[in-house]
C-alpha positions as a Markdown table, in Angstrom:
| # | Residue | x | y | z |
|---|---|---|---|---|
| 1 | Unk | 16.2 | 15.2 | -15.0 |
| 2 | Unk | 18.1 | 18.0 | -12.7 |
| 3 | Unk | 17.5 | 17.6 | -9.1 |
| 4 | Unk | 14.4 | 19.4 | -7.9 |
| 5 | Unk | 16.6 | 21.5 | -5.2 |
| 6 | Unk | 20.2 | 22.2 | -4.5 |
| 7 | Unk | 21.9 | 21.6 | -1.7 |
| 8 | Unk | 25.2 | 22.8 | -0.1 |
| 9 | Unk | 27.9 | 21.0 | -2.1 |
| 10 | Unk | 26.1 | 22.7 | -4.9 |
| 11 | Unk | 26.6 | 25.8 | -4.2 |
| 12 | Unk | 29.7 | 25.6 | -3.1 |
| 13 | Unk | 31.6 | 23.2 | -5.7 |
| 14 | Unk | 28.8 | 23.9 | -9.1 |
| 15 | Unk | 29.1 | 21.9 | -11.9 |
| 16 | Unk | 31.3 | 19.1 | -12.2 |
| 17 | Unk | 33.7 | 19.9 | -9.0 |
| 18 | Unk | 30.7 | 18.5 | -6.9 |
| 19 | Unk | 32.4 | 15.8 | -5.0 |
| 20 | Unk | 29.0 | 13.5 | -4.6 |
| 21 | Unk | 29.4 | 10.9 | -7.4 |
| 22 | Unk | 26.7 | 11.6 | -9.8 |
| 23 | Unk | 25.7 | 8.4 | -10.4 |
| 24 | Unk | 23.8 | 6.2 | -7.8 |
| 25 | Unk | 22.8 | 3.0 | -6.8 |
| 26 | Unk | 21.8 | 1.3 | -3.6 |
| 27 | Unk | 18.4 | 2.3 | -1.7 |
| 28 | Unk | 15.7 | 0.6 | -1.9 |
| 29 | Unk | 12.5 | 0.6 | -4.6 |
| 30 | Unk | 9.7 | 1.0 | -5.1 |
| 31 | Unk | 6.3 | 2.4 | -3.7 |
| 32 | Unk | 3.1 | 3.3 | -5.9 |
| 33 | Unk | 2.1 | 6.7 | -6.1 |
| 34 | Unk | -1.0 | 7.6 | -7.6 |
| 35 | Unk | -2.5 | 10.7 | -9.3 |
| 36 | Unk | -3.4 | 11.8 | -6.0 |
| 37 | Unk | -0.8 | 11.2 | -4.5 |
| 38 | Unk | 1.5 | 13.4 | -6.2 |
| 39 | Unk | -0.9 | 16.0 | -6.6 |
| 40 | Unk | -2.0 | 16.2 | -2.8 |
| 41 | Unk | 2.2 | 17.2 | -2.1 |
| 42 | Unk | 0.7 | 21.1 | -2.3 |
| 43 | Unk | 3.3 | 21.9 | -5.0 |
| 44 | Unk | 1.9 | 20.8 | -8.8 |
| 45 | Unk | -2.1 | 20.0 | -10.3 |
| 46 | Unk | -1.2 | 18.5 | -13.2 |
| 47 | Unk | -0.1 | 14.7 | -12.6 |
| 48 | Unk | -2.4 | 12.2 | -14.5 |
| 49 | Unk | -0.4 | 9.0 | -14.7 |
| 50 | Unk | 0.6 | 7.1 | -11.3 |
| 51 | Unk | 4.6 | 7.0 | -10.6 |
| 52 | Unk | 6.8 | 4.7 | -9.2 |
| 53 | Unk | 9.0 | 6.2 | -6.2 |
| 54 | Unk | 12.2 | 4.8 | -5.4 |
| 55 | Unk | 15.4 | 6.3 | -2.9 |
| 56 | Unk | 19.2 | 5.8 | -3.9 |
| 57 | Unk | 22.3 | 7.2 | -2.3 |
| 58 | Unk | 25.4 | 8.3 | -3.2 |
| 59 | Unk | 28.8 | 9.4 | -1.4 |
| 60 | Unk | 32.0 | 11.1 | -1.8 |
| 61 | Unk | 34.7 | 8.2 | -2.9 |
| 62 | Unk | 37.8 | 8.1 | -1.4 |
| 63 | Unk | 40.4 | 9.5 | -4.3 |
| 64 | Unk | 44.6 | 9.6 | -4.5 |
| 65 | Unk | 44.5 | 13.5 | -3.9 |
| 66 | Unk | 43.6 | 12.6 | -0.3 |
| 67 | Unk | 47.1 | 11.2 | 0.5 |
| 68 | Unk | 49.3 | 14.0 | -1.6 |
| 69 | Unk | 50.8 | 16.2 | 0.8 |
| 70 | Unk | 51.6 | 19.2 | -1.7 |
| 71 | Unk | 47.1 | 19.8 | -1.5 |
| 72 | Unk | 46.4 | 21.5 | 1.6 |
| 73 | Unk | 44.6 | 19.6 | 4.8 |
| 74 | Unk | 42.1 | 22.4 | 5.1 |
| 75 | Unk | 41.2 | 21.4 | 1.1 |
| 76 | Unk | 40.7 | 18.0 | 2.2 |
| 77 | Unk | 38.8 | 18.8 | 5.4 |
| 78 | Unk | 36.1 | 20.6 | 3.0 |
| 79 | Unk | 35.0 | 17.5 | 2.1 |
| 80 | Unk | 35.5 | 14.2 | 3.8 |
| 81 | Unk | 35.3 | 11.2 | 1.9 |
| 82 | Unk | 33.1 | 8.1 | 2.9 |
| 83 | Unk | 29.9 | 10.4 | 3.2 |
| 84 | Unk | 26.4 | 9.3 | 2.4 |
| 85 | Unk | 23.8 | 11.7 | 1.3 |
| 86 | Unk | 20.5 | 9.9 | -0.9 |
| 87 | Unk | 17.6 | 11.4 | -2.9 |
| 88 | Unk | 13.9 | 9.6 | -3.8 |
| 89 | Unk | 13.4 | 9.2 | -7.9 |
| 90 | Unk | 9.9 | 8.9 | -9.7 |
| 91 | Unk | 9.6 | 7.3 | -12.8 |
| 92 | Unk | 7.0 | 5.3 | -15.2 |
| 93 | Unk | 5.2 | 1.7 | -13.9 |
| 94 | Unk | 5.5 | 0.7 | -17.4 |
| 95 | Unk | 8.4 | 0.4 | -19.7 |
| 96 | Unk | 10.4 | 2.3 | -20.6 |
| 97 | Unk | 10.5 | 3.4 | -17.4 |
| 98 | Unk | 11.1 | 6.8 | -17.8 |
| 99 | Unk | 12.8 | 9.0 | -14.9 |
| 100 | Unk | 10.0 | 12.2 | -14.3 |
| 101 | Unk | 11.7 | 13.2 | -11.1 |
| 102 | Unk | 14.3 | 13.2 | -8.6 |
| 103 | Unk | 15.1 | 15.4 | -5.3 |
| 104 | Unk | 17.8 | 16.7 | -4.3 |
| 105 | Unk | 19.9 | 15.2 | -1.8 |
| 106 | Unk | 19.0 | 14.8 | 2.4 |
| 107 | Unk | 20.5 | 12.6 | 4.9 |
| 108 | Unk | 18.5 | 11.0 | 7.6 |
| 109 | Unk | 19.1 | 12.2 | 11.4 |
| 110 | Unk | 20.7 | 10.1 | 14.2 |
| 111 | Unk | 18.2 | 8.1 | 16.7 |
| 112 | Unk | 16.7 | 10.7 | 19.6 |
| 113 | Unk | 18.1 | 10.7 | 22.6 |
| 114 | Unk | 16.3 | 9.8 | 25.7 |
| 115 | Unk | 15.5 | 11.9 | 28.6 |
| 116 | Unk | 15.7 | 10.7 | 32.2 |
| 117 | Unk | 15.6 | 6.8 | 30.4 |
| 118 | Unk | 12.7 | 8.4 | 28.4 |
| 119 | Unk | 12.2 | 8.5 | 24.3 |
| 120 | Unk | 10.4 | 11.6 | 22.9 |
| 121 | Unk | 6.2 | 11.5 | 22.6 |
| 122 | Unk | 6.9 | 11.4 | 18.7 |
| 123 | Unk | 9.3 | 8.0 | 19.0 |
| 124 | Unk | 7.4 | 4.2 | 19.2 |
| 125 | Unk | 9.5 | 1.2 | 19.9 |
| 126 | Unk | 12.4 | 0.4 | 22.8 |
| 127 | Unk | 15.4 | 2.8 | 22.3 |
| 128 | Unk | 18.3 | 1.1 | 21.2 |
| 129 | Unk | 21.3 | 2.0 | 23.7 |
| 130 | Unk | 23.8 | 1.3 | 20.8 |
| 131 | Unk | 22.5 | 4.1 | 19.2 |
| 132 | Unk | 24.3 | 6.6 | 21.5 |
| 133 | Unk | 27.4 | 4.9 | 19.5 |
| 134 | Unk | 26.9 | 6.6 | 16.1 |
| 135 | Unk | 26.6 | 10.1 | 17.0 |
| 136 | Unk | 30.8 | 10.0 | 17.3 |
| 137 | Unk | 30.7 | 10.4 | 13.6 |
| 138 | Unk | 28.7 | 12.8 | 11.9 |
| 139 | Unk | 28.0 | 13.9 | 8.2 |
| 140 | Unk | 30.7 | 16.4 | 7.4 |
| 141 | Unk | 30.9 | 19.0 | 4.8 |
| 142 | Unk | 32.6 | 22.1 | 4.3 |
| 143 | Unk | 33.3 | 22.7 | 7.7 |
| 144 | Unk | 29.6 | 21.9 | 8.4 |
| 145 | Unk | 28.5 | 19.1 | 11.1 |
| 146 | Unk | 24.7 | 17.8 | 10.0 |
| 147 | Unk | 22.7 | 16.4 | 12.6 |
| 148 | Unk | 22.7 | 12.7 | 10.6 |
| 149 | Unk | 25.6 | 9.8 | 11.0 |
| 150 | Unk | 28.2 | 9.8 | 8.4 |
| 151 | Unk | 27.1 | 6.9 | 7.0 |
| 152 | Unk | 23.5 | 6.0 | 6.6 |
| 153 | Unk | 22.2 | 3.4 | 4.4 |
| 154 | Unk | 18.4 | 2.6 | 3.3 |
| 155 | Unk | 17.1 | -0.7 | 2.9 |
| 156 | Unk | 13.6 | -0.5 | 3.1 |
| 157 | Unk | 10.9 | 1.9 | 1.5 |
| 158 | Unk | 7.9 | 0.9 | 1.6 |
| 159 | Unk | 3.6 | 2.1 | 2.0 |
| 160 | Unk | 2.8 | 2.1 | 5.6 |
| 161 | Unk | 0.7 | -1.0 | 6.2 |
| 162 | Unk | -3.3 | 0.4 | 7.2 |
| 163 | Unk | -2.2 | 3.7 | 5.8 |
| 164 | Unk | -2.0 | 4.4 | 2.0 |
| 165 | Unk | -1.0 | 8.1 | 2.6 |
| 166 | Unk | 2.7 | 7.2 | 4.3 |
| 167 | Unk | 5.8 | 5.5 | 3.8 |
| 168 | Unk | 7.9 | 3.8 | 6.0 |
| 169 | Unk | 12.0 | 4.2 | 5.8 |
| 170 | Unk | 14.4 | 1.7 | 6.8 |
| 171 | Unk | 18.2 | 2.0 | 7.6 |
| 172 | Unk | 21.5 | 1.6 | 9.3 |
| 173 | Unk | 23.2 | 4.3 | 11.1 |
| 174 | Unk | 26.8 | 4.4 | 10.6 |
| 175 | Unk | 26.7 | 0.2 | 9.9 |
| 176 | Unk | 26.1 | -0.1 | 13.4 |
| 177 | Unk | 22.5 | 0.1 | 14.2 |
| 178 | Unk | 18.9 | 0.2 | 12.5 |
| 179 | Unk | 15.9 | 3.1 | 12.3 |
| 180 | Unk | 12.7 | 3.2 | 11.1 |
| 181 | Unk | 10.8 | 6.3 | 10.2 |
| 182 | Unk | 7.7 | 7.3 | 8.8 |
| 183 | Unk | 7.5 | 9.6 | 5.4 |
| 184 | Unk | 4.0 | 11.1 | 4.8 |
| 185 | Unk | 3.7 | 10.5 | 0.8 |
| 186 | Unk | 2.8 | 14.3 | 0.2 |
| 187 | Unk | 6.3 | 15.1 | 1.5 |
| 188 | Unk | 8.1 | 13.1 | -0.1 |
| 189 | Unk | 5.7 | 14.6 | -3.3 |
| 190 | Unk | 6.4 | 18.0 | -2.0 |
| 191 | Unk | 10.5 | 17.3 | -2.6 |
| 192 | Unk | 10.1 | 15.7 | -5.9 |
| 193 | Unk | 8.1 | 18.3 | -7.8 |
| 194 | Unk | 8.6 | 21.6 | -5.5 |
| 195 | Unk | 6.9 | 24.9 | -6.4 |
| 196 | Unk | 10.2 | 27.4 | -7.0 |
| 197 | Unk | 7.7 | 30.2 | -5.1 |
| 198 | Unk | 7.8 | 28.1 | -2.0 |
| 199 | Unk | 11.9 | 26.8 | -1.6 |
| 200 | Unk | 14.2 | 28.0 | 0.9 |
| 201 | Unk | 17.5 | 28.0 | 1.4 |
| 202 | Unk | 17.8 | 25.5 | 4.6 |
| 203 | Unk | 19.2 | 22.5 | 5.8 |
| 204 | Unk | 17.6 | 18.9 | 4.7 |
| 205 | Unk | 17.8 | 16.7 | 7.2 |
């Protein structure tokens, strides 16, 4: 199926000049969404058959044209290779596994930083001072800086334990430290089947 929403490098390179590899792999799967689930995301009514939910990533791949000196730098500097963006799937429990849905791509934002030694009311856990390290390399495109490392990769999805209505999202931030975050299951719901009347144009991240 088409992505749900389009981001950035869509509407600035459509069709097949979008420099995300199309194919994916990587992520992590799978988490059990039910009927109601889906349905409670505030965008569709009529689910009646549980999915599956799964996230994979994808990334612009280094490619010869980098390195030819008769194609402009400013070309190049549109879009950076070595850039990770990912996207959640839904398909059938049962074989053969048909894919209903996937998103459209979002990156996941650096670690907070602290004030006066202190996280943010919304962040659990010990802050990790090697965070502060990743935020020297940003996601990149077209001349845009995202608030997300270049680079993150996600190794864990899975239902929040005591709490059937969230997820829990593991990863690494630019292969140098880890983050967890917590996905409530009628967002994620909300970004696989979106109502048209209710998308805007903004940033994902």
């Amino acid at each position: 199926p088409l992505a749900s929403f389009s981001t950035v490098d869509e509407h600035r390179f459509p069709g097949k000049s979008a420099p995300f590899k199309e194919s994916a792999h990587g992520g992590s799967c799978c988490v059990s969404f039910s009927v109601d689930d889906i349905n409670l995301g505030g965008t569709r009514n009529n689910h009646h058959e549980s999915l599956l939910v799964g996230i994979a990533h994808t990334k612009i791949t280094w490619k010869p044209w980098y390195i030819k000196s008769h194609i402009p730098q400013k070309e190049k500097d549109l879009v950076p290779h070595s850039q990770y963006v990912s996207f959640f799937y839904a398909f059938d429990p049962r074989p053969p596994f048909q894919i209903r849905a996937r998103s459209g791509y979002f990156c996941l934002g650096h670690a907070p930083e602290t004030i006066d030694d202190t996280l943010p009311p919304t962040e659990g856990g010990v802050f990790n001072p090697h965070s502060a390290l990743t935020r020297n390399r940003p996601l990149l495109q077209y001349n845009v800086t995202f608030d997300c490392p270049q680079m993150h990769y996600i190794s864990t999805f899975i239902e929040k334990a005591g709490d059937p209505t969230s997820t829990v999202i593991g990863y690494g931030l630019n292969d140098c430290t880890p983050r967890l975050v917590e996905v409530e299951k009628k967002e994620i719901s909300r970004l696989l089947f979106p109502d048209p009347m209710d998308m805007v144009l903004e940033m994902l991240q």
